[in-house]
N, C-alpha and C positions, 0 to 999 in steps of 0.2 A: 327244559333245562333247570338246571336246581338254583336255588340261591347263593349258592356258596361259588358255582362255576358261573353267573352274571359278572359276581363281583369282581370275580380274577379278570374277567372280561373286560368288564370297566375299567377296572385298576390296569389293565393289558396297555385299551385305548390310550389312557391319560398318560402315562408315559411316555406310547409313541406321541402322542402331541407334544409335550414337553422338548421331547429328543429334536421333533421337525421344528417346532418352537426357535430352541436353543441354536441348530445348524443355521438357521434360515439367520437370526445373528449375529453367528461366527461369518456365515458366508457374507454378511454386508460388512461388518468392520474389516473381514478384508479386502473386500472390495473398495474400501472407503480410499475418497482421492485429495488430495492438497487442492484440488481447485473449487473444496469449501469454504476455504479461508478467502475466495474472494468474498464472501458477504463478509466478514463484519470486516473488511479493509476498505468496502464502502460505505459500511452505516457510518463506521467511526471518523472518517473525514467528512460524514453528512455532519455530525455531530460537532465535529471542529469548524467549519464553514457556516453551521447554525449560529452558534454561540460568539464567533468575532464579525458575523454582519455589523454595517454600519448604520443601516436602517433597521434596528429592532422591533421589535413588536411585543404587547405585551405577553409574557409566555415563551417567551423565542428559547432565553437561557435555559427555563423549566425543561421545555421541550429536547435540547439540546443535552441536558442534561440525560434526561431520559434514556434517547439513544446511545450516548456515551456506555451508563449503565447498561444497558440491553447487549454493547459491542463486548462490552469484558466477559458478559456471561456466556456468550454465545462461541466467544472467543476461546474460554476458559474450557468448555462442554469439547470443543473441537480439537483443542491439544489435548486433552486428557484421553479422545478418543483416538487420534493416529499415535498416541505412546502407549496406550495400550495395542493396536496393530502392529507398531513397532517391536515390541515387547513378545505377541503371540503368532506374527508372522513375519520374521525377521527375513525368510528368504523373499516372501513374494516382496517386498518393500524391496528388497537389494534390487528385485529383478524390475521392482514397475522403475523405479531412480535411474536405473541404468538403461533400461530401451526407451521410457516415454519421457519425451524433453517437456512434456507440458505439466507432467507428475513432478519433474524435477525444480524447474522453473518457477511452479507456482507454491515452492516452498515461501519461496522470496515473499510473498503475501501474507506469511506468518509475521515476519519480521516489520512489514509494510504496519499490519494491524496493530503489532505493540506499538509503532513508532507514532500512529496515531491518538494512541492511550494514553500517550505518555503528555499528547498534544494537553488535551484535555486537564490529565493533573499539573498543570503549571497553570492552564486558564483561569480553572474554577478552583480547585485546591488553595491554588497557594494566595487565591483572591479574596478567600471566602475566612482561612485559618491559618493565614500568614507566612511567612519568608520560607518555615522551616520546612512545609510543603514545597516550597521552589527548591529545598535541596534534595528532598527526594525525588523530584523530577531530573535535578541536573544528574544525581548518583544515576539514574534509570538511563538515562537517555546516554550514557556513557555505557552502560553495556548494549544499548541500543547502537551506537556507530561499532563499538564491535562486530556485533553482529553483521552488520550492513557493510561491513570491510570480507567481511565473509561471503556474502552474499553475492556483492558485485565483482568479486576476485572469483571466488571457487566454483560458483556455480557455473559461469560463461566457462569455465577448463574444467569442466565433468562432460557437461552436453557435447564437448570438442573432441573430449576425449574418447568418451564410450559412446554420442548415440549423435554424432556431428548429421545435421539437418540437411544440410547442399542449402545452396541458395535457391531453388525452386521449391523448397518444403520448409523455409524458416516462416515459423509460426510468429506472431508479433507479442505471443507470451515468454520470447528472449528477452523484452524489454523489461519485465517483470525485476528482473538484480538491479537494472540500472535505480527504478522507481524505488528499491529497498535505499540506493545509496543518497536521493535526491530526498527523500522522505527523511531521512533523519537527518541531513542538512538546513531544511528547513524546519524541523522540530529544534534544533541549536538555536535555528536564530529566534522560535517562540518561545523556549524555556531561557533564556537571557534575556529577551527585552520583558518577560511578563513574571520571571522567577522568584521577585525582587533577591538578586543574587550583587556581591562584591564586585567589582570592578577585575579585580585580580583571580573571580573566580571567571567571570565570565569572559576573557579574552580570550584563554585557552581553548573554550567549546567554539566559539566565535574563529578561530583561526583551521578549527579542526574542521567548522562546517563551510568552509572555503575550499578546503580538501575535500571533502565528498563533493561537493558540489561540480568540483572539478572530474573526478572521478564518473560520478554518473553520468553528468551531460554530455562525454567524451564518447562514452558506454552506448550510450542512447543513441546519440548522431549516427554512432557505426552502424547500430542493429536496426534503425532504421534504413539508413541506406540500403542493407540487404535484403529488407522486408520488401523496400519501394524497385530492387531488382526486382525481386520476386513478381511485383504487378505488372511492371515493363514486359515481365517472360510468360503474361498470362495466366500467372497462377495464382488468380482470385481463392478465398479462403472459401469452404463447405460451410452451406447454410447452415449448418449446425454449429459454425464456428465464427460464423459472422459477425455476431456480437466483439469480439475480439478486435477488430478492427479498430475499435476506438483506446485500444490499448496503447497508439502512440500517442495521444491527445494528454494521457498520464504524467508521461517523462516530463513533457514539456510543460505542462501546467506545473510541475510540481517544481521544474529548475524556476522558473519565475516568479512563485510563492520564495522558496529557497533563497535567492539573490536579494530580492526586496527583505525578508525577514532576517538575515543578517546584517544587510546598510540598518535597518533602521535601528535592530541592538548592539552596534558598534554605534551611533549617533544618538542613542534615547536619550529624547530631550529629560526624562526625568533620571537616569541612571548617567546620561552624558559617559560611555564607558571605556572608550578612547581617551577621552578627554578625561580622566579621571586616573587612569592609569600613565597616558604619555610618560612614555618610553621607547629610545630609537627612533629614527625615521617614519615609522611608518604607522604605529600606536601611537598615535595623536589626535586632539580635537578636530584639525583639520581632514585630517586623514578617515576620519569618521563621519564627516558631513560629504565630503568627497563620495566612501563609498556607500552612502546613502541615496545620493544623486544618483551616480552610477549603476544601484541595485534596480532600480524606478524605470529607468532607461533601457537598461540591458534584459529586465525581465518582461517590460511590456515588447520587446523586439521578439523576443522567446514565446511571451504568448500569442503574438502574430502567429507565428509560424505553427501554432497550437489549435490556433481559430480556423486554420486554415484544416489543419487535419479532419477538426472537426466537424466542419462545413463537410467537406470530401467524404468520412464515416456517414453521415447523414444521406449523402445523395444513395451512397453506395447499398445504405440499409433498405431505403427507399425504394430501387431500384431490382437488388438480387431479392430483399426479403418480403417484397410484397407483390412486385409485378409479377419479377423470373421468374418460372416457369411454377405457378403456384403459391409462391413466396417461402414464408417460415412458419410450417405449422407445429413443430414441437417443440416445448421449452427445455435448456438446457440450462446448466449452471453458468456458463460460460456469460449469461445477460448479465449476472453480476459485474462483470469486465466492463462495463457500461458506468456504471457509479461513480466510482472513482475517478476518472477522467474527466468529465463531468463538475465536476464538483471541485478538484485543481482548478479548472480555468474560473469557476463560476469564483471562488474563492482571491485568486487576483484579480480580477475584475471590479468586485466588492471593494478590497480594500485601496486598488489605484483609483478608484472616483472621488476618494478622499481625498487624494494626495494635491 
């Protein structure tokens, strides 16, 4: 063979590698699925849970830090990649949104993950570089309850409408809109009490994270109940989806972060922001130490009922993923679902020892 017919050869190969290269890319980004966004929906509450511990340690904030950063960027790499899927495979996205409730569902995780980002810049931001960082957390976290009105509204009448589960096959990743609506609920009450924001600015988020909160916990109750059908009817979830299970541990840890982190930024001893505003009946000092109490009381009631989950996911993991018949020998993405939950309870917990 001459040299000149190697080279075309060569040149022949490297193209096809290229081409299988290039396919073998296209064929992952469109296979890529929304239940990536559950990792940085739990690093970034790993992050916000590090950073307001009451027992510190030295390094904790650094560290906290850290992951916060790690979650944007992670966060950042993974929107950019399901809009470009969007963008170059508009149909199979119609088609995975409309048959798979768990593709759809676990949009809600997008939304989870900003609301946690957002946690973050009003912690350390607006701690570190003053008030003016608390108003671009409060401007954020206002397209954030947008979102999450979307979320816990439209997404529960999509799965109803095109790809409705039965109660024998509801996944406990329906509860995923509720945790959109409780997550920025309680990011209201952290970007008020830590903004340092007006009185007159913060009543308004303060009233609106009353409304989610309302919203999601109502959300949650329901899709739990039908989950806990589901176990009554014997339709324990596929070891591959096991992990999930601790997905109701979420809602509930997150209404009782939520309920306490608005008593205490309608009461903050240092912004006093009831008390500062009083107006009407019900924006008042008193009415602010009221739902302070109230927040303490109603969410450790909440995360009873969370512990209890918890405990229950535990046995259950215990049980199908180790003993039954083999256990769980391959990883899925789904362990992520594990984080977050986790990390809500572990988070009231933290801060009611205080109290």
């Amino acid at each position: 063979m001459s040299s000149e017919a190697k080279m075309e050869d060569a040149n022949g190969h490297g193209e096809h590698g290229k081409q299988k290269q290039q396919s073998f890319l296209m064929k992952s980004l469109e296979e890529w699925t929304t239940m990536t966004f559950l990792i940085p929906q739990g690093t970034g509450m790993l992050a916000t849970c590090l950073f307001q511990l009451d027992w510190q340690f030295r390094g904790s904030e650094i560290i906290a830090t850290i992951v916060w950063v790690f979650t944007i960027l992670v966060f950042a790499i993974l929107c950019l990649a399901y809009l470009a899927k969007v963008i170059l495979f508009p149909k199979s996205v119609r088609q995975q949104l409309s048959s798979n409730i768990m593709e759809l569902c676990c949009l809600s995780s997008a939304v989870i993950t900003y609301g946690v980002i957002i946690n973050m810049v009003a912690l350390v931001c607006a701690k570190a570089w003053g008030p003016s960082w608390g108003m671009v957390a409060y401007v954020l976290n206002w397209i954030n309850v947008f979102l999450s009105f979307i979320m816990v509204v439209g997404i529960p009448y999509a799965y109803l409408r095109c790809c409705p589960p039965g109660v024998d096959s509801t996944p406990p990743s329906v509860l995923l809109p509720a945790i959109a609506a409780l997550t920025a609920s309680a990011t209201c009450g952290i970007v008020c009490f830590n903004g340092k924001l007006q009185a007159r600015t913060q009543v308004p988020m303060i009233i609106t994270g009353y409304v989610l909160l309302g919203l999601g916990l109502t959300d949650a109750v329901a899709m739990i109940f039908i989950y806990v059908s589901r176990l009554q009817n014997g339709g324990f979830p596929d070891k591959s989806q096991l992990w999930m299970n601790y997905i109701p541990v979420g809602p509930l840890g997150q209404a009782s972060v939520a309920i306490q982190n608005l008593g205490l930024a309608a009461a903050a001893p240092g912004n006093r922001t009831f008390a500062s505003y009083n107006r009407g009946t019900f924006i008042t000092a008193n009415a602010g130490q009221v739902l302070n109490t109230i927040g303490t009381l109603s969410g450790l009631i909440i995360w009873s009922y969370g512990a209890w989950w918890l405990l229950f996911s535990i046995v259950m993991t215990i049980h199908l993923g180790i003993f039954a018949d083999g256990g769980v020998r391959q990883y899925s993405l789904s362990a992520w679902s594990t984080v977050f939950p986790w990390v809500s309870v572990s988070q009231f917990t933290s801060s009611t020892s205080t109290h």
